[in-house]
C-alpha positions as CSV (number, residue, x, y, z in Angstrom):
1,X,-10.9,27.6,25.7
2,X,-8.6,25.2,23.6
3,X,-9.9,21.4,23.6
4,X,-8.9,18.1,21.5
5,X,-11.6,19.0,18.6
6,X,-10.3,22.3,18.1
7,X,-6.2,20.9,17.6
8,X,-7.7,17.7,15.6
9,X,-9.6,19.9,13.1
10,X,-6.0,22.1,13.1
11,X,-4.2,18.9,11.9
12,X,-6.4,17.9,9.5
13,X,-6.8,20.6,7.8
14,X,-2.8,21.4,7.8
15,X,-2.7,17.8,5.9
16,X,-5.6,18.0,3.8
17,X,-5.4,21.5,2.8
18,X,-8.9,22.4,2.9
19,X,-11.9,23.0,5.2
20,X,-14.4,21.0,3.2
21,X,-12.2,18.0,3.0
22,X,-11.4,18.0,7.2
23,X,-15.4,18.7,8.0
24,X,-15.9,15.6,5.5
25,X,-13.2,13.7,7.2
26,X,-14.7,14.7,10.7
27,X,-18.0,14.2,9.7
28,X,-19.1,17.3,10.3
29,X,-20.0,20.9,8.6
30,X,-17.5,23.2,7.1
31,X,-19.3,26.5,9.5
32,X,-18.6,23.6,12.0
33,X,-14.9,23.5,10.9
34,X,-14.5,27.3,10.3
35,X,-16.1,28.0,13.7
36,X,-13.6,25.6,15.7
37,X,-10.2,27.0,14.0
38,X,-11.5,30.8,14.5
39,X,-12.2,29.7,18.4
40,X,-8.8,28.4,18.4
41,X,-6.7,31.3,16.8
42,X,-8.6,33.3,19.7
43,X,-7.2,30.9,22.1
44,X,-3.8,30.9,21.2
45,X,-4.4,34.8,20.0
46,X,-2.6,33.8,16.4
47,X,-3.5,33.3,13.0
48,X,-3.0,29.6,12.2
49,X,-4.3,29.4,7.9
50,X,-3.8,32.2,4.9
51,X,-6.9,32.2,3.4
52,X,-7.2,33.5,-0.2
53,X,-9.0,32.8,-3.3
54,X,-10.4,29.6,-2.0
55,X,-6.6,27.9,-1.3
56,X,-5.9,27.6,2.4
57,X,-2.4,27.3,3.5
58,X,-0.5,27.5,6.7
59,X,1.0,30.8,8.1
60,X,4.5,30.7,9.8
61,X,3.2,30.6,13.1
62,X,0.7,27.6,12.1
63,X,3.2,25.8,10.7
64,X,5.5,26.2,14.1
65,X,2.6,25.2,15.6
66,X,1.5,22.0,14.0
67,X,4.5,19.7,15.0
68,X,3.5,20.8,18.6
69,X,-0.5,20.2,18.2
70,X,0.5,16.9,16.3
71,X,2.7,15.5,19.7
72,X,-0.6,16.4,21.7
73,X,-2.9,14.2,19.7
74,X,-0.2,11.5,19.6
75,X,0.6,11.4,23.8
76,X,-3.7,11.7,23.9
77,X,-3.8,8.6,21.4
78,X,-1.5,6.9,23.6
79,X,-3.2,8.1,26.7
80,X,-6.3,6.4,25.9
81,X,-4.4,3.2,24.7
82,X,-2.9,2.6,28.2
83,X,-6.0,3.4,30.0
84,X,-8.4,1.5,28.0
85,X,-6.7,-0.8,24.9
86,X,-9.3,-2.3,24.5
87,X,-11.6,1.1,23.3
88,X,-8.5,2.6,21.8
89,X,-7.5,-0.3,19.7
90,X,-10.9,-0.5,18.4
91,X,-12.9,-0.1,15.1
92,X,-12.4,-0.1,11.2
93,X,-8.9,-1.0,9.6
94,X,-9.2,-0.6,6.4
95,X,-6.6,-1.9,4.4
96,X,-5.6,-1.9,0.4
97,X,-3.2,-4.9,-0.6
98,X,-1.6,-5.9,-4.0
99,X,-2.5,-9.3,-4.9
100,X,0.9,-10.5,-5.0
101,X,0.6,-10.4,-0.9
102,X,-2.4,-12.6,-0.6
103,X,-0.6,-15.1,-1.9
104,X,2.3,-14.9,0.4
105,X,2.3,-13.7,4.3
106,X,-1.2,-11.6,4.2
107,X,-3.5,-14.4,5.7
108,X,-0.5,-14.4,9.1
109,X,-1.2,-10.7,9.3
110,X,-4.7,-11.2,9.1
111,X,-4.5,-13.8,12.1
112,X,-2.3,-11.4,13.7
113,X,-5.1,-9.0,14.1
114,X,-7.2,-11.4,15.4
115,X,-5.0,-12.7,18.0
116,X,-3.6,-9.1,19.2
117,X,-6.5,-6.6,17.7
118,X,-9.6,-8.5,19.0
119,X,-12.3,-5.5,18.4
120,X,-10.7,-4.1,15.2
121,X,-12.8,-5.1,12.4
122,X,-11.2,-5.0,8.8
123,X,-12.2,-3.7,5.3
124,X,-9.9,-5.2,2.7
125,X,-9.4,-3.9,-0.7
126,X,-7.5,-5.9,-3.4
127,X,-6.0,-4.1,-6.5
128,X,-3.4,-2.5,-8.1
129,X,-0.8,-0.3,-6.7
130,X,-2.0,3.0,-9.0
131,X,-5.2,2.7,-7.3
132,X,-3.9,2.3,-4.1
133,X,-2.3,5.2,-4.0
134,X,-5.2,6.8,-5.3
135,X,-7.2,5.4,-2.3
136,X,-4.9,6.3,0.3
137,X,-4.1,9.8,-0.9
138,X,-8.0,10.1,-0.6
139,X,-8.1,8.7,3.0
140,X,-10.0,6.0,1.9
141,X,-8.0,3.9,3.2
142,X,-6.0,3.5,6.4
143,X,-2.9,1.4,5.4
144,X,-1.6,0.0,1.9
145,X,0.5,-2.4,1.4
146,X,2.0,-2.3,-2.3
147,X,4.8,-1.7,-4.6
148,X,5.7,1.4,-3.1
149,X,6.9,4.3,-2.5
150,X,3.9,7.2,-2.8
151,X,6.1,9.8,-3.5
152,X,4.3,12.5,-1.3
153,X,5.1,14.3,1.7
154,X,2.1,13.6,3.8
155,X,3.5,9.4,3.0
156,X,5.2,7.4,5.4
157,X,6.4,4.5,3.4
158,X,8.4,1.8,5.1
159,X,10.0,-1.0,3.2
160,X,9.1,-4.2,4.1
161,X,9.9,-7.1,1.3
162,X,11.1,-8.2,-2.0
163,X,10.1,-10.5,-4.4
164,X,12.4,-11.4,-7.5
165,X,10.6,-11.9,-10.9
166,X,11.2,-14.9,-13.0
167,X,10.0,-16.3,-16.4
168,X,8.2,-19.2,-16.0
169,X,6.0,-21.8,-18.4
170,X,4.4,-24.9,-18.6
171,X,6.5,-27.5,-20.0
172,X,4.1,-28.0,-22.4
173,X,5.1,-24.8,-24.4
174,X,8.7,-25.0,-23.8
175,X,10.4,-28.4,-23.4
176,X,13.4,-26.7,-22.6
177,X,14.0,-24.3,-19.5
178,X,17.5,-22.6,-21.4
179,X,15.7,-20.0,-23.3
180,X,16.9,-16.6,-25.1
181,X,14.5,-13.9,-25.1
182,X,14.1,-14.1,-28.7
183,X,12.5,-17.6,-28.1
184,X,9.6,-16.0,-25.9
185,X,8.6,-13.7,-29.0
186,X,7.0,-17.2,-30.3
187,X,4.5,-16.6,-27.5
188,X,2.2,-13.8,-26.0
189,X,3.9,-12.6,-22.8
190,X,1.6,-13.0,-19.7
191,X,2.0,-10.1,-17.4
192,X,0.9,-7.6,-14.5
193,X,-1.9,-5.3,-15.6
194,X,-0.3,-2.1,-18.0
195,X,-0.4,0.6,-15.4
196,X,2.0,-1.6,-13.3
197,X,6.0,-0.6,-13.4
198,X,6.6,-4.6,-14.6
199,X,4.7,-4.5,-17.0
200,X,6.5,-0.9,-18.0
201,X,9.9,-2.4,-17.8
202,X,9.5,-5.5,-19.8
203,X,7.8,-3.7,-22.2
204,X,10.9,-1.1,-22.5
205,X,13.0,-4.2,-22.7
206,X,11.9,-5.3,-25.6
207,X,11.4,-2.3,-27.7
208,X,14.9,-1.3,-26.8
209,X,15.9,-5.2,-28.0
210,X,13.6,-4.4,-31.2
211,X,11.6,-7.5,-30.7
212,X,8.0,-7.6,-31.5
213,X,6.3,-9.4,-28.8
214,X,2.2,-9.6,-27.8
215,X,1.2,-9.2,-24.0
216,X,-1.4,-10.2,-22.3
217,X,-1.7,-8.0,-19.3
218,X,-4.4,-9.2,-16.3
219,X,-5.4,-7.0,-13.5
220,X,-5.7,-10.7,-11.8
221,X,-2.6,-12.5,-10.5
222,X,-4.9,-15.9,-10.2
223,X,-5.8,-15.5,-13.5
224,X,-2.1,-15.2,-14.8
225,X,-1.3,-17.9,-12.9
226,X,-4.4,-19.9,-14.9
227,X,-3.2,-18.8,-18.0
228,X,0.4,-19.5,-17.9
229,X,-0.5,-23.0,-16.8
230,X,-3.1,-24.2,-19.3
231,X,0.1,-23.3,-21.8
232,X,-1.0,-19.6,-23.3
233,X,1.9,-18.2,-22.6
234,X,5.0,-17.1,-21.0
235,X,5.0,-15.5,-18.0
236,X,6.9,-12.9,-15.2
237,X,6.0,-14.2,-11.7
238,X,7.6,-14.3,-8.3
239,X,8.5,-18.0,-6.8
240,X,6.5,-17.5,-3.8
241,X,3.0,-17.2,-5.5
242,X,3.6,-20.9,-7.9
243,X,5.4,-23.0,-5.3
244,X,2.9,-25.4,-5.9
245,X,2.8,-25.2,-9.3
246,X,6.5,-25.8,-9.2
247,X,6.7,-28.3,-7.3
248,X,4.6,-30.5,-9.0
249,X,6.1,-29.5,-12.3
250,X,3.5,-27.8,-14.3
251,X,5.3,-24.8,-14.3
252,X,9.1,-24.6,-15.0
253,X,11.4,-21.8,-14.5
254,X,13.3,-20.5,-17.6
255,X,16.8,-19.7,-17.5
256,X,17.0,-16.7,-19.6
257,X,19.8,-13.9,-19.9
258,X,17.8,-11.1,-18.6
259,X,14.9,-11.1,-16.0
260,X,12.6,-8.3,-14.6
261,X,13.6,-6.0,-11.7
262,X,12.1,-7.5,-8.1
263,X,8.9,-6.6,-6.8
264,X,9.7,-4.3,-4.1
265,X,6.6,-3.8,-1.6
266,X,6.2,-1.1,1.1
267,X,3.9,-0.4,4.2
268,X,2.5,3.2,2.9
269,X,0.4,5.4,5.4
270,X,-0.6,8.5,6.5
271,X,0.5,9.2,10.1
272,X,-1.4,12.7,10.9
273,X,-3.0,13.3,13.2
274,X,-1.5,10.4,14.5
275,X,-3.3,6.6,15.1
276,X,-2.5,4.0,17.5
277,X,-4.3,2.0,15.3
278,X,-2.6,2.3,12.1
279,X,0.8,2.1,14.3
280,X,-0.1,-1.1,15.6
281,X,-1.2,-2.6,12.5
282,X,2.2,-1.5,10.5
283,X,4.0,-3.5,13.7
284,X,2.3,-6.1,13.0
285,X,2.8,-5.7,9.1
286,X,6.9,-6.5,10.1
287,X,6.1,-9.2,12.5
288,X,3.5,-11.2,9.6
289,X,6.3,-10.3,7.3
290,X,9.3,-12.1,9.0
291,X,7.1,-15.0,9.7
292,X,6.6,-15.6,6.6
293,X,10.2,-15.2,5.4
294,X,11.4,-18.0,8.9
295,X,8.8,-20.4,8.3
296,X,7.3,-20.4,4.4
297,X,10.1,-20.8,2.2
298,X,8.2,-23.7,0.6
299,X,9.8,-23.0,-3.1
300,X,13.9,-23.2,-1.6
């Protein structure tokens, strides 16, 4: 008889591609795995998965079938949420962040999720957008929020702010905030960790100027912010994460003729088999992000 465990395993395999990777996901045995699709292509008396030389791919049937088998698991999800939020909104969130967003509106989501998801516990992971994707791809973790898109099908990536780039320094190192970029060559440029696309794009900016420059790339946006202040360097950074520094005047902005594209962040995820809980924590994602943007415009 067709049950829940039997369409779940279905889905994740569809996704994943592979019966080791859904038993690992499921925490359970590949025979486990193979005995619960083979119980359900007797059910529905249909051959769901091609299965040859070790690749396992859908058959046209399976994949008329999987929107279907996904809407089931979705309506149970919700189901469960309506009878019981408190055990359906429940458990691990595990969540990979850029640093940038720690500095800005990532503490109001956090509070968010205490105030509306009272028995979700989180896992956070802080680093770099490359390994994020890496991460979520892997399903080791749940939601990431990053300078997106993950350009693959199984992603759901959903736009949710902008930061613009600007060349900053202390006043110490330049006593004057009109500079051309020629003037910054005097300096090592203090940027976003090589595998990033800013530190790509200034780098092609220069070349393509023919000016010979020095970086110094950090994995650590703190530690950018350090080194730009103590006067090493010049350095790309949005407003919001030096407002302070700014304020006070040990930074300065520089007005130069060319500056960096804007950060551009997304909400990536994977939605199958579907999650209340990864739903409810992207809503909350736009509702942290708009607080931020009404209330925390310190640096205007």
């Amino acid at each position: 008889m067709l049950n829940l465990k039997q369409l779940e395993t279905f889905v994740w395999i569809a996704n994943l591609g592979s019966f080791r990777q859904a038993a690992e996901q499921l925490c359970t045995t590949q025979p486990a795995i193979s005995t619960r699709i083979a119980n359900l292509e007797q059910s529905l008396n249909t051959t769901l998965f091609h299965r040859e030389g070790g690749v396992v791919s859908l058959t046209a049937k399976g994949r008329e079938l999987l929107p279907l088998a996904e809407s089931i698991l979705r309506n149970t999800e919700q189901l469960r949420l309506k009878a019981d939020a408190a055990t359906a909104l429940s458990g691990m969130l595990r969540i990979g962040v850029s640093e940038t967003l720690v500095h800005t509106w990532l503490p109001d989501f956090l509070k968010l999720i205490h105030q509306q998801l009272p028995e979700v516990e989180v896992e956070l992971i802080v680093d770099a957008t490359v390994n994020l994707s890496k991460e979520l791809l892997a399903r080791n973790i749940d939601i990431a929020l990053m300078l997106g898109p993950v350009t693959e099908p199984v992603v759901v990536n959903q736009i949710i702010c902008g930061y613009p780039l600007y060349w900053v320094a202390s006043p110490e190192l330049l006593g004057r905030q009109n500079a051309t970029m020629a003037d910054f060559a005097q300096w090592p440029l203090i940027t976003y960790a090589r595998n990033t696309a800013p530190y790509h794009e200034i780098a092609r900016y220069f070349k393509q100027q023919e000016t010979a420059v020095r970086f110094y790339s950090a994995s650590s946006l703190s530690a950018s912010v350090r080194l730009v202040e103590n006067a090493v360097g010049i350095a790309s950074l949005p407003k919001e994460v030096i407002c302070d520094q700014l304020s006070s005047g040990r930074l300065v902005l520089l007005d130069a003729e060319w500056q960096p594209s804007p950060l551009q962040f997304t909400v990536s995820y994977i939605n199958a088999p579907a999650s209340q809980l990864t739903e409810q924590a992207v809503k909350l994602v736009t509702c942290a992000v708009a607080r931020y943007e009404q209330l925390e415009r310190r640096c205007e």
